[in-house]
Residue frames as a rotation matrix with the C-alpha (Angstrom) as fourth column:
UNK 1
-0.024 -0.166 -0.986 8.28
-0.210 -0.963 0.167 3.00
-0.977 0.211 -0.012 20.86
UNK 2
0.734 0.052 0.678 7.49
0.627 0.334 -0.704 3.06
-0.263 0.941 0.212 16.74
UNK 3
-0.484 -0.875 -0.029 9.81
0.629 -0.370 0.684 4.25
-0.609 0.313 0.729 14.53
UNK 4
0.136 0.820 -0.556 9.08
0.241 -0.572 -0.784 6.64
-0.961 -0.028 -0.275 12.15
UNK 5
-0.485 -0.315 0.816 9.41
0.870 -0.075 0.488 6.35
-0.092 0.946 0.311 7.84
UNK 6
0.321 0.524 -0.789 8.12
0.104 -0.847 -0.521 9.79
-0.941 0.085 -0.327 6.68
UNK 7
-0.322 -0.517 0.793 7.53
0.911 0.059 0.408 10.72
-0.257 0.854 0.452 3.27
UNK 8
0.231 0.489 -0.841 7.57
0.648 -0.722 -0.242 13.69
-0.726 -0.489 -0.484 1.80
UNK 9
0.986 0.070 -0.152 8.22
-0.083 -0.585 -0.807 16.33
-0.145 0.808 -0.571 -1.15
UNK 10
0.071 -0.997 -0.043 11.41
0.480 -0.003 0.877 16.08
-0.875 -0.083 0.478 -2.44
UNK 11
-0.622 -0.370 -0.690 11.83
-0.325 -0.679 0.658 18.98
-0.712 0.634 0.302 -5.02
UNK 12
-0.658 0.490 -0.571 10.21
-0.678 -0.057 0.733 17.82
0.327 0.870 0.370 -8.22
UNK 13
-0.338 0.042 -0.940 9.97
-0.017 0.999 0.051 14.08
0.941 0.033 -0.337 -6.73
UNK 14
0.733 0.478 0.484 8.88
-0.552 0.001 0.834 12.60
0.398 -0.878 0.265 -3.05
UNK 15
-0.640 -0.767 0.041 11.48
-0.472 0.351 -0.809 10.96
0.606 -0.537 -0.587 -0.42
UNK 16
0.764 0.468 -0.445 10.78
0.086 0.610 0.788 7.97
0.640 -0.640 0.425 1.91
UNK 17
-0.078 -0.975 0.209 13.02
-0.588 -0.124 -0.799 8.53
0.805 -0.186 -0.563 4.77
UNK 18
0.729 0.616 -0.298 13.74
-0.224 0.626 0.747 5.53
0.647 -0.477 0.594 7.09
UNK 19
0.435 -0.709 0.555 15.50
-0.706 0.113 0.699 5.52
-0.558 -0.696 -0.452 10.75
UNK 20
0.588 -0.089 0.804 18.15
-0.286 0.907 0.309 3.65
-0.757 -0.411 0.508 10.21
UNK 21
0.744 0.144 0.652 18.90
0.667 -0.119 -0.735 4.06
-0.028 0.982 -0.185 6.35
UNK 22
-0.382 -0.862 -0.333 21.83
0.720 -0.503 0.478 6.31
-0.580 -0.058 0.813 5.30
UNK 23
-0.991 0.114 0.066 20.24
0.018 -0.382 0.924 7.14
0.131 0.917 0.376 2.01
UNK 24
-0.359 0.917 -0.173 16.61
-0.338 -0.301 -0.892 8.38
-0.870 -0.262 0.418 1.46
UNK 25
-0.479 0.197 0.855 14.78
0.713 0.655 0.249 6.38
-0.511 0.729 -0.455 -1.32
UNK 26
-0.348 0.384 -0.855 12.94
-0.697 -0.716 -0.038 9.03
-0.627 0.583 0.517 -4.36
UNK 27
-0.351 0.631 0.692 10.13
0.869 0.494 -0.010 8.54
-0.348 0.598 -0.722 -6.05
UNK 28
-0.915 -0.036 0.401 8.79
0.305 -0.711 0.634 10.33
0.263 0.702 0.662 -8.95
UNK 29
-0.167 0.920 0.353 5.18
-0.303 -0.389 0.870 10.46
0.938 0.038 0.344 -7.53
UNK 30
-0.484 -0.025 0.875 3.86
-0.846 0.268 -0.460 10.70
-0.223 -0.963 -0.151 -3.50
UNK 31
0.534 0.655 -0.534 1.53
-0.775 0.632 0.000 7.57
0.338 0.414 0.845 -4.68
UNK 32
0.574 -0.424 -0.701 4.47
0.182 0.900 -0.396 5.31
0.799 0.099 0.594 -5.26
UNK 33
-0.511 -0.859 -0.035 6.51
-0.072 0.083 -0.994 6.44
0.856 -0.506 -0.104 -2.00
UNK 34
0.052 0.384 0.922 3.37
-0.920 0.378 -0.105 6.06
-0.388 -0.843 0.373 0.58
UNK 35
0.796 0.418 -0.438 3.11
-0.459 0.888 0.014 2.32
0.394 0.190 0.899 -1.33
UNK 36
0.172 -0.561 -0.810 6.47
0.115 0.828 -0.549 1.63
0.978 0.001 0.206 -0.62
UNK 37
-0.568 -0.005 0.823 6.53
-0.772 -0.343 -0.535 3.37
0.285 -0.939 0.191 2.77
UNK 38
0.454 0.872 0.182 3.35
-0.891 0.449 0.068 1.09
-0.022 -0.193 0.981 3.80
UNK 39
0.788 -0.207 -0.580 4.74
-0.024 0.930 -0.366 -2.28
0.616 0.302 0.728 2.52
UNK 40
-0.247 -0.969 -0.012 8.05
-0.018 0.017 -1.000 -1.26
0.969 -0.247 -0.021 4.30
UNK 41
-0.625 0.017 0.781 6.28
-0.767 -0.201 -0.609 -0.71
0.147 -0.979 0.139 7.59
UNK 42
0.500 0.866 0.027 4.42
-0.831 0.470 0.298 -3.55
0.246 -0.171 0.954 7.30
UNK 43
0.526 -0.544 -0.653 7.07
0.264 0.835 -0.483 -5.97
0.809 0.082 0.583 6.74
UNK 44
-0.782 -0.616 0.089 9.18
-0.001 -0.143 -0.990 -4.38
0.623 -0.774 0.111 9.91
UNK 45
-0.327 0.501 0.801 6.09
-0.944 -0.207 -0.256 -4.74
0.038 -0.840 0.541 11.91
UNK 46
0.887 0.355 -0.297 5.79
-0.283 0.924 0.258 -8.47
0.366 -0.145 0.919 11.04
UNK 47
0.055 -0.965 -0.256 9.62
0.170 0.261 -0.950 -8.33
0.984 0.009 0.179 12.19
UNK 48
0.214 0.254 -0.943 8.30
0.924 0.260 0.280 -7.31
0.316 -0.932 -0.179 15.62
UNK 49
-0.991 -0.120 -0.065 9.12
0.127 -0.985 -0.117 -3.17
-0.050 -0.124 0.991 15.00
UNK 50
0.169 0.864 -0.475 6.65
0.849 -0.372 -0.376 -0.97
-0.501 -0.340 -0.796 15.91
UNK 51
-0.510 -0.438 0.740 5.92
0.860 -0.281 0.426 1.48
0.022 0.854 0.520 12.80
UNK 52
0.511 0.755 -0.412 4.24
0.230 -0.582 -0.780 4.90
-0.828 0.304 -0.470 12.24
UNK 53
-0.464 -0.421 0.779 4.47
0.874 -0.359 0.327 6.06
0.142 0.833 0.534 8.37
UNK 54
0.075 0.734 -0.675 3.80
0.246 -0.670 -0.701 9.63
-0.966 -0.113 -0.230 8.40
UNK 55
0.106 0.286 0.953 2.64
0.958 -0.287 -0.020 11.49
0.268 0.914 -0.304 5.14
UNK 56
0.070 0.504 -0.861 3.49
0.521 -0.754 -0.399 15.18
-0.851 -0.421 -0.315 4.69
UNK 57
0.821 0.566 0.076 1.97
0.523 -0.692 -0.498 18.03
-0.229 0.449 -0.864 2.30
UNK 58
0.426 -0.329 0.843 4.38
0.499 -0.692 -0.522 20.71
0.755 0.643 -0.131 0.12
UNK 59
0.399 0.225 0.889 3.77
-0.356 -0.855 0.377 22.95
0.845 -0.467 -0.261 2.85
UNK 60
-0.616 -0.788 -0.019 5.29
-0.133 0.127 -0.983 20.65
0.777 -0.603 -0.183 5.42
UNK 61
-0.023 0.873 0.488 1.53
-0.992 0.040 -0.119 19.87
-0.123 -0.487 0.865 7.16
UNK 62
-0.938 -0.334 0.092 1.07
-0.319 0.936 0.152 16.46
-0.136 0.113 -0.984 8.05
UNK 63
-0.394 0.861 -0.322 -1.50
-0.781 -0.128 0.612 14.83
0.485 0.493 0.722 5.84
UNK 64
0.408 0.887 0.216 -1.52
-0.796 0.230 0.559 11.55
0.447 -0.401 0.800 7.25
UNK 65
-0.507 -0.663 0.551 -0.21
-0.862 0.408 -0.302 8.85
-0.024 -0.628 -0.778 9.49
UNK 66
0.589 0.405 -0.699 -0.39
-0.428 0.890 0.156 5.16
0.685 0.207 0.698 9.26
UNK 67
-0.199 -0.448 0.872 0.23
-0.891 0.454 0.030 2.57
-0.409 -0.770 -0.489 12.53
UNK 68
0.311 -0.071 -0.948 1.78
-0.263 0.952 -0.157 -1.03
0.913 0.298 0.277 12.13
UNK 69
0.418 -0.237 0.877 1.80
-0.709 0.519 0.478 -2.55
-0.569 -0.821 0.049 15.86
UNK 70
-0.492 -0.819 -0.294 4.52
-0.869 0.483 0.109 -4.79
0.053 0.309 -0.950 15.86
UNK 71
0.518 0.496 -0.697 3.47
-0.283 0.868 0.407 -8.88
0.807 -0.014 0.590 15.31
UNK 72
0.349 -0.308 0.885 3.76
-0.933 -0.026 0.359 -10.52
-0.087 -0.951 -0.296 18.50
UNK 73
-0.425 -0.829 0.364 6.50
-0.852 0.502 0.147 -13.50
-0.304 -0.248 -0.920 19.09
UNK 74
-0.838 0.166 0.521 3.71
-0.063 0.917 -0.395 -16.03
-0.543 -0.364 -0.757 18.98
UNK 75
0.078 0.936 -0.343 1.51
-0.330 -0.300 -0.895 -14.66
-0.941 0.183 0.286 16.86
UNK 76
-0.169 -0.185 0.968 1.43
0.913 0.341 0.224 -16.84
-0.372 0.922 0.112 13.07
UNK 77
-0.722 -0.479 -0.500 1.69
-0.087 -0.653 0.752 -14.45
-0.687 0.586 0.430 10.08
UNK 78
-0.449 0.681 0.578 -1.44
0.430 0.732 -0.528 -14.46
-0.783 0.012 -0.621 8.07
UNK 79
-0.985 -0.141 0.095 -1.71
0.135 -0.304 0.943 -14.00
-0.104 0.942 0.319 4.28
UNK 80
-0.108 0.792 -0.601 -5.21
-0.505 -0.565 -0.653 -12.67
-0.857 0.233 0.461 2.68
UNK 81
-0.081 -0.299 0.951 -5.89
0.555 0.779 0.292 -15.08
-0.828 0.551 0.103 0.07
UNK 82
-0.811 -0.519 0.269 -5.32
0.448 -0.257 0.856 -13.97
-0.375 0.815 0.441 -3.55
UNK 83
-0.038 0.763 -0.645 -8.08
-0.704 -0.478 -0.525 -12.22
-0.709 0.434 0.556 -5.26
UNK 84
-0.362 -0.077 0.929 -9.79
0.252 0.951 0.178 -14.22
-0.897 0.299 -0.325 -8.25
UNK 85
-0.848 0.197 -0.492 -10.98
-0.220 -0.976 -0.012 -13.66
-0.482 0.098 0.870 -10.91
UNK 86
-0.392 0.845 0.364 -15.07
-0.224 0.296 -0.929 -14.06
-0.892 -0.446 0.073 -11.57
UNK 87
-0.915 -0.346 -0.208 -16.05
-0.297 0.228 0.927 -16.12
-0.273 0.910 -0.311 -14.62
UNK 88
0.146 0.967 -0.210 -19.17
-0.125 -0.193 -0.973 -15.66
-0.981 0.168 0.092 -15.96
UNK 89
-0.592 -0.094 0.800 -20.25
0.640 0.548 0.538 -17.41
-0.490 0.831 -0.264 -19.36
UNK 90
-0.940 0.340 -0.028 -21.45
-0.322 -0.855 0.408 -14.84
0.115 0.392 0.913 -21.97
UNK 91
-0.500 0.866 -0.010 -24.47
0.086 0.061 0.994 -16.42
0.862 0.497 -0.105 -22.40
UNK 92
-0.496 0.035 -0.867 -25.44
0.734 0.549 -0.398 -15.75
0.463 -0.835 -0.298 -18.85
UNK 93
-0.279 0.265 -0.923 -25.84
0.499 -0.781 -0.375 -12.44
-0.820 -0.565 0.086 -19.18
UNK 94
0.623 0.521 0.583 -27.92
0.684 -0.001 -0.729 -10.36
-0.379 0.854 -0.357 -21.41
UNK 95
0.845 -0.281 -0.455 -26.42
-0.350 -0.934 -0.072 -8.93
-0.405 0.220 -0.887 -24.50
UNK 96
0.915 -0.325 -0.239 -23.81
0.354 0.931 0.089 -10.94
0.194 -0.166 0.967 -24.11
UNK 97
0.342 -0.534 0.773 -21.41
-0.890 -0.449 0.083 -8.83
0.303 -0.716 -0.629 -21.60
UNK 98
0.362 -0.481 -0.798 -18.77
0.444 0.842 -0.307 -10.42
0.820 -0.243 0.518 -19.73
UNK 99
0.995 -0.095 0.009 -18.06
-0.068 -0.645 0.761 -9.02
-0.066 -0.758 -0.649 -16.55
UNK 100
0.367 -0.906 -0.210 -14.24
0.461 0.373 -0.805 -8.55
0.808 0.199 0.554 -16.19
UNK 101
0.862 -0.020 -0.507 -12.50
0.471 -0.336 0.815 -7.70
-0.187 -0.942 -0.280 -12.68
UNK 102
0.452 -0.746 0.489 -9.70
0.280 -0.401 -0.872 -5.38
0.847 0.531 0.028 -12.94
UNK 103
0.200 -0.301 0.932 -7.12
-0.936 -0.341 0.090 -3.86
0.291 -0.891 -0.350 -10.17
UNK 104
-0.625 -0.539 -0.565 -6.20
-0.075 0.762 -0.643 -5.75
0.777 -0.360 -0.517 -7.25
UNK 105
-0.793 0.593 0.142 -8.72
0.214 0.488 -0.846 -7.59
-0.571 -0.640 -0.514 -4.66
UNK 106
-0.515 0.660 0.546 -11.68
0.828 0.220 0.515 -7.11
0.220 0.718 -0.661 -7.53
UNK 107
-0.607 0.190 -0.772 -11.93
0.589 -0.544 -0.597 -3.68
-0.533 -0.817 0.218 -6.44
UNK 108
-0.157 0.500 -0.852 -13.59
-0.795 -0.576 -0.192 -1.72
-0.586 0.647 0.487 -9.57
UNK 109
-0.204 0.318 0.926 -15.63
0.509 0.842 -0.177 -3.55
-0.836 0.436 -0.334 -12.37
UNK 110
-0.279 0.351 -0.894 -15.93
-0.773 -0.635 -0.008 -3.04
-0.570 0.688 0.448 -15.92
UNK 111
0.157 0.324 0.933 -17.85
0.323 0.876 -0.359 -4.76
-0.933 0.358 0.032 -18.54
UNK 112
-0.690 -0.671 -0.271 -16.90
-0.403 0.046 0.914 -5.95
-0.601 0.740 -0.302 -21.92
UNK 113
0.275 0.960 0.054 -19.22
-0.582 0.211 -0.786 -6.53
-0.765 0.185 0.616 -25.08
């Protein structure tokens, strides 16, 4: 059986609410309470809980749902290595541009003259 973290409007702000918890956690924006929702069900699903985060809408419609299957007894814990970042010598490219990664896992690219 998963448990269930649900976030959701909370007057101005959003609310992460998690079994278990007394208090409900507020954030100022739904952004930062599905990030911490997410991380939170991840880490209780490498504890061997079975998570669902659900996501709902203003209106009380449910936008979306994320599953973390618990990590099994025997299963190792495996990290994603770090993102790098991709050095490139001006003179390599014309113009001289430098590519520069930004974000996290080199996900968007801008370039610098």
């Amino acid at each position: 059986m998963f448990e269930i973290i649900v976030v959701e409007p909370a007057g101005a702000g959003w609310s992460v609410d998690v079994p278990g918890l007394v208090n409900q956690m507020f954030f100022a924006t739904g952004r930062e309470a599905e990030t911490v929702a997410r991380r939170l069900a991840t880490r209780l699903a490498g504890a061997g809980r079975g998570v669902e985060v659900e996501i709902r809408l203003r209106g009380g419609a449910i936008a979306g749902r994320y599953l973390c299957f618990p990590r099994a007894a025997n299963e190792e814990e495996t990290a994603a290595p770090a993102p790098r970042p991709m050095a490139v010598p001006k003179d390599s490219l014309a113009g001289g541009m430098t590519i520069i990664p930004h974000g996290t896992g080199g996900s968007g690219w801008q370039t610098s003259i």
